[in-house]
C-alpha positions as CSV (number, residue, x, y, z in Angstrom):
1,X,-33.8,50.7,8.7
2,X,-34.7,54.6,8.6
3,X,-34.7,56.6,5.5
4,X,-31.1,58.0,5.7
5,X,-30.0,54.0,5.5
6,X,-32.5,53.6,2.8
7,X,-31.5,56.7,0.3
8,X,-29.1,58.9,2.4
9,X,-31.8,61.5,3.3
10,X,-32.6,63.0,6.8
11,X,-36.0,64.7,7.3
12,X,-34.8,67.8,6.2
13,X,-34.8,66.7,3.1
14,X,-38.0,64.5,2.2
15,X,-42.0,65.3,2.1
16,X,-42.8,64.1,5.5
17,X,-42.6,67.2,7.2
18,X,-44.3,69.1,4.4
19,X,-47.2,66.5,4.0
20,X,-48.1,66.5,7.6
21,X,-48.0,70.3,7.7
22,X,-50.4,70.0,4.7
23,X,-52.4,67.5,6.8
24,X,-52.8,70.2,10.0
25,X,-53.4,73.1,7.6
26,X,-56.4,71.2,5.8
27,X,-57.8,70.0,9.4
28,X,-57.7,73.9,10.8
29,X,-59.7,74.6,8.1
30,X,-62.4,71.9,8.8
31,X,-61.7,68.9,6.8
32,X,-62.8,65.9,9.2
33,X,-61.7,63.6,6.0
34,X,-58.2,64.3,5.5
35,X,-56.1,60.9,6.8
36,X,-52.2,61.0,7.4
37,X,-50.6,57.8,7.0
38,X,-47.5,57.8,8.1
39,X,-44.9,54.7,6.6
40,X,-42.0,53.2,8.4
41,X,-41.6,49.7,6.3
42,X,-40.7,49.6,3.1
43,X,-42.6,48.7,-0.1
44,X,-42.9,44.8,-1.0
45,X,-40.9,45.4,-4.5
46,X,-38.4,47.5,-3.1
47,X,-35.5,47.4,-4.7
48,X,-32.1,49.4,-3.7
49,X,-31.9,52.6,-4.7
50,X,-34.8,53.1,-5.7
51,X,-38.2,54.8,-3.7
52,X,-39.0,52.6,-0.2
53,X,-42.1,54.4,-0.1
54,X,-44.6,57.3,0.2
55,X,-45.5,58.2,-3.8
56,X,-44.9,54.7,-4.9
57,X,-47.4,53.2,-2.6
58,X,-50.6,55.1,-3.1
59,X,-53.1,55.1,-6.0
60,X,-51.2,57.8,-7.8
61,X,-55.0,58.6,-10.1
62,X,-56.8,58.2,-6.9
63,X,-54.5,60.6,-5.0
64,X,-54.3,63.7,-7.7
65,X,-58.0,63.4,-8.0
66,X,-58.5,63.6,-4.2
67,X,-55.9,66.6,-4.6
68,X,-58.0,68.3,-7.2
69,X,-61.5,67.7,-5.4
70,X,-60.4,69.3,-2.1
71,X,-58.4,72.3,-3.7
């Protein structure tokens, strides 16, 4: 099940492309610790309508602090 099944959105319209544009911009500039993960499944506590995935799987403290450190 893609996300347009999932929530009615194509591409255009989620993070996905801006996250991994983020990913190439930090590598050009010589981060060798940035990771992409990319998600196809969704969450174990899914539930319809709401978020399948992406923000509602990471650590959301660990994340803005990684955020903050490499800005």
């Amino acid at each position: 099940m893609d996300n347009f099944e999932n929530r009615a959105k194509d591409y255009n319209t989620i993070n996905s492309i801006d996250l991994a544009g983020y990913y190439n911009s930090l590598r050009l500039i010589g981060n060798k610790e940035v990771e992409l993960i990319t998600t196809y499944q969704k969450r174990k506590d899914y539930e319809k309508g709401s978020s399948p995935h992406t923000w509602t799987i990471v650590n959301n403290k660990e994340l803005v602090d990684w955020f903050l450190e490499k800005m």
